[in-house]
MDTraj code that builds the backbone (N, CA, C; nanometers):
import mdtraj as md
import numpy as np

residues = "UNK UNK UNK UNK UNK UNK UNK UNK UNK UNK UNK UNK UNK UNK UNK UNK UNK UNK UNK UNK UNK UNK UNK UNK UNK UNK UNK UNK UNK UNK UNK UNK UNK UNK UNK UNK UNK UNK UNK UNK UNK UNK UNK UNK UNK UNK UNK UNK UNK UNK UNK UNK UNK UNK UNK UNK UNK UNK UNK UNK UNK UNK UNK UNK".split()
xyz = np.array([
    [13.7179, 11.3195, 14.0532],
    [13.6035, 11.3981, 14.0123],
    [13.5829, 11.3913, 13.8613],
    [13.7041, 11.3665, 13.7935],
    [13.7112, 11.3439, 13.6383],
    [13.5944, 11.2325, 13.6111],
    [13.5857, 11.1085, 13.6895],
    [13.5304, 10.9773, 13.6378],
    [13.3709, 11.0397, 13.6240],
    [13.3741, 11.1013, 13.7284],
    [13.2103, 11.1329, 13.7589],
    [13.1663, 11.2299, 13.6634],
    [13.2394, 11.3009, 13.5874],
    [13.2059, 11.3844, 13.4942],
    [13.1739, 11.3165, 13.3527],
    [13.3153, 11.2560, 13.3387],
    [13.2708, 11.1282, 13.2252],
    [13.1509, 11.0276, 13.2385],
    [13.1497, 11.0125, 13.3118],
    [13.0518, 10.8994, 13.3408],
    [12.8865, 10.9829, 13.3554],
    [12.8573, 11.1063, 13.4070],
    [12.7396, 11.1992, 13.3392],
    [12.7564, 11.1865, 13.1951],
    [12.8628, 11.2555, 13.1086],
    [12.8421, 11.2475, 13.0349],
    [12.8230, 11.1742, 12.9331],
    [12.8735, 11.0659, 12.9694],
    [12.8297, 10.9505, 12.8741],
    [12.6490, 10.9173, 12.8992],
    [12.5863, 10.9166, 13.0313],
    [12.4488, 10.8912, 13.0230],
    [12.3859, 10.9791, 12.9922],
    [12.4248, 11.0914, 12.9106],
    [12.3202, 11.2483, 12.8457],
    [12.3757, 11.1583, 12.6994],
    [12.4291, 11.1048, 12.6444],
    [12.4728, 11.0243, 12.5234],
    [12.3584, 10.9199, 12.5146],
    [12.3299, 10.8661, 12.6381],
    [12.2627, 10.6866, 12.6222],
    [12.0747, 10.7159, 12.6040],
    [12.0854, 10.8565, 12.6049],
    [11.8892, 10.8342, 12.6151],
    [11.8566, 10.9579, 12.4220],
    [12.0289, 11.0132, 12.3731],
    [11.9767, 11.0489, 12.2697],
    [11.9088, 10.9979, 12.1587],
    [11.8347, 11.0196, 12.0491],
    [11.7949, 10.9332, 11.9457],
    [11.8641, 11.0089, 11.8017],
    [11.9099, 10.9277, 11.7441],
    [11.8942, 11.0331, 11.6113],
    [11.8583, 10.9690, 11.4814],
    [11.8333, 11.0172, 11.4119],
    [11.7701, 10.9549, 11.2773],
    [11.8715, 11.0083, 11.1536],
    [11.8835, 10.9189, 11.0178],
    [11.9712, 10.9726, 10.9473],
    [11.8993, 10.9471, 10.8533],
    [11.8900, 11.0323, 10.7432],
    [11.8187, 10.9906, 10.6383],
    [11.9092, 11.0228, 10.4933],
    [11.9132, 10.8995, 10.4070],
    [11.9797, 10.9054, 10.3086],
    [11.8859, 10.8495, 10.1742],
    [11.9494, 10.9236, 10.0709],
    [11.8556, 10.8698, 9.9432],
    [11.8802, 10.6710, 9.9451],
    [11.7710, 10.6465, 9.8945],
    [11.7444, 10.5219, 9.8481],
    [11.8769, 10.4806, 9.7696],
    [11.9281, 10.5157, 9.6699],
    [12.0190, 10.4679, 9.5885],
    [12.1125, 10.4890, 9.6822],
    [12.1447, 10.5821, 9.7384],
    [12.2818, 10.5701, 9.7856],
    [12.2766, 10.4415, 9.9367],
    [12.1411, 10.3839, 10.0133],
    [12.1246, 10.3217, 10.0554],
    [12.1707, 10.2012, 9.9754],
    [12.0930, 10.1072, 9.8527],
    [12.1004, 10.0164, 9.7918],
    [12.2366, 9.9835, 9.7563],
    [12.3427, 10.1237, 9.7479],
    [12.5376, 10.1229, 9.7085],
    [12.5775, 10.0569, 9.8636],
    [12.5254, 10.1173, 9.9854],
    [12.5727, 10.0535, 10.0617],
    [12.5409, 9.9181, 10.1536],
    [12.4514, 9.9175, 10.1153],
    [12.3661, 9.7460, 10.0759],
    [12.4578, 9.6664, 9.9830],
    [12.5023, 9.6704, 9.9051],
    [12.5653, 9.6090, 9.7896],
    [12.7106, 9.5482, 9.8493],
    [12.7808, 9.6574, 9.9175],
    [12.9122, 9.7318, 9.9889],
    [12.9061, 9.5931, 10.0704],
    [12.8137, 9.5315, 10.1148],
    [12.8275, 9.4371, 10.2594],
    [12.8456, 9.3028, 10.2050],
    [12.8564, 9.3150, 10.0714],
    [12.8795, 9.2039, 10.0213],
    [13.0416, 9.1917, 9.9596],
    [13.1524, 9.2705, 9.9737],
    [13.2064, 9.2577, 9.9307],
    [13.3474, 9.2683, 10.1132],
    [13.4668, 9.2547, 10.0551],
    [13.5791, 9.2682, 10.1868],
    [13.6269, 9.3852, 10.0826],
    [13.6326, 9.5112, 10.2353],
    [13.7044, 9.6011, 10.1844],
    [13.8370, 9.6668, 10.2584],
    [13.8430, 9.6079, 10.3818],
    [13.9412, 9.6349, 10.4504],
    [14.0864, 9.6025, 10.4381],
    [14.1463, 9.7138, 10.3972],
    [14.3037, 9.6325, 10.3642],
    [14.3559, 9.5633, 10.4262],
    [14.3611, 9.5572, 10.5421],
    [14.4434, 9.4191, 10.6651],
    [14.3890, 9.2961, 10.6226],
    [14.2503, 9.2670, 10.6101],
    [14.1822, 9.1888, 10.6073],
    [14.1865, 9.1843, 10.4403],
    [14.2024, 9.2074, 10.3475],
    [14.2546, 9.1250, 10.2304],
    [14.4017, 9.1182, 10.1884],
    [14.4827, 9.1765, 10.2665],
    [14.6017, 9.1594, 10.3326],
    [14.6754, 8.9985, 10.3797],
    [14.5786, 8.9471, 10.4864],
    [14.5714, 8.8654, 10.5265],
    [14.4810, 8.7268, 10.4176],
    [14.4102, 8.7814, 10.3467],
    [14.3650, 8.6978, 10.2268],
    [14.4598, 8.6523, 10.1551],
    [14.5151, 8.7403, 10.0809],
    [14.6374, 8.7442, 10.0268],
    [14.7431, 8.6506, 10.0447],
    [14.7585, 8.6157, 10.1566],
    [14.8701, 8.5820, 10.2275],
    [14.8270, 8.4536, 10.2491],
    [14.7034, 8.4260, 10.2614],
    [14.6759, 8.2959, 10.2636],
    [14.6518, 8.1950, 10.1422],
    [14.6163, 8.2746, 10.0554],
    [14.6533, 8.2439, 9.8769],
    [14.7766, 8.1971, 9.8467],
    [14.8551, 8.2610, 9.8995],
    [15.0177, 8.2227, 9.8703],
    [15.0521, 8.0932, 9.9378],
    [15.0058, 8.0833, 10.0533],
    [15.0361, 8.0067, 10.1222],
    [14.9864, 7.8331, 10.0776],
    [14.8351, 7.8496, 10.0750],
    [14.7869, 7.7353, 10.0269],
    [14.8389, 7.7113, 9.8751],
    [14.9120, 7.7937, 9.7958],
    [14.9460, 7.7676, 9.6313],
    [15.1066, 7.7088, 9.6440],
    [15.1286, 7.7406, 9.7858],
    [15.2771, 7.6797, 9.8468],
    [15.2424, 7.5339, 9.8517],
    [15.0979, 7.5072, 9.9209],
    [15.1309, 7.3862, 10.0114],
    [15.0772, 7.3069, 9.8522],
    [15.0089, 7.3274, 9.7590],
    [14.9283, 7.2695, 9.6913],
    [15.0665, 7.2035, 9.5983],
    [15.1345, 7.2546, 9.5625],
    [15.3006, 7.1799, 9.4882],
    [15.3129, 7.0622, 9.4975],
    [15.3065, 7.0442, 9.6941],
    [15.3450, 6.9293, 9.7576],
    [15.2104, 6.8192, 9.7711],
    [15.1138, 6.8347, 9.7125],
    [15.0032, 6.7560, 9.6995],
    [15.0257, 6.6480, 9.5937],
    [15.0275, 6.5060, 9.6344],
    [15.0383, 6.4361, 9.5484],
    [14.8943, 6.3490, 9.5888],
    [14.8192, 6.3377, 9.4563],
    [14.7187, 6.2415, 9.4971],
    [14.7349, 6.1633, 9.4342],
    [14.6962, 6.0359, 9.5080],
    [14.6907, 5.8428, 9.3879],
    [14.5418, 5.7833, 9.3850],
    [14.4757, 5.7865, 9.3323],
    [14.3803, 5.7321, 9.2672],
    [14.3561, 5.6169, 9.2356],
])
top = md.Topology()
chain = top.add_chain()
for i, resn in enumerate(residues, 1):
    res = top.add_residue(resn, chain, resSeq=i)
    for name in ("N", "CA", "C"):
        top.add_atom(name, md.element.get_by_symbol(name[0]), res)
traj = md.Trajectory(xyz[None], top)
């Protein structure tokens, strides 16, 4: 009987609307925001791949 309750309530969720309204500038900061990585795992993992390729780059010999 649980599923059927959840499952109403999720479709009183699927027909709401809502609107959010924020100043312009603070819009344009988070406009800006999408241009940058801000997630620590994920420059975490940047990180880590920096090291890695500055590992492999040692062993680079090029002949010309």
């Amino acid at each position: 009987m649980s599923s059927v309750d959840d499952r109403d309530n999720d479709r009183s969720f699927e027909n709401e609307q809502s609107t959010v309204t924020i100043p312009l500038r603070e819009y344009d900061k988070l406009k800006e925001q999408t241009n940058y990585i801000t997630d620590p795992s994920l420059i975490s993992v940047i990180d880590k791949l920096e090291e890695l390729v500055r590992a492999l780059r040692k062993h680079i010999v090029r002949k010309y």
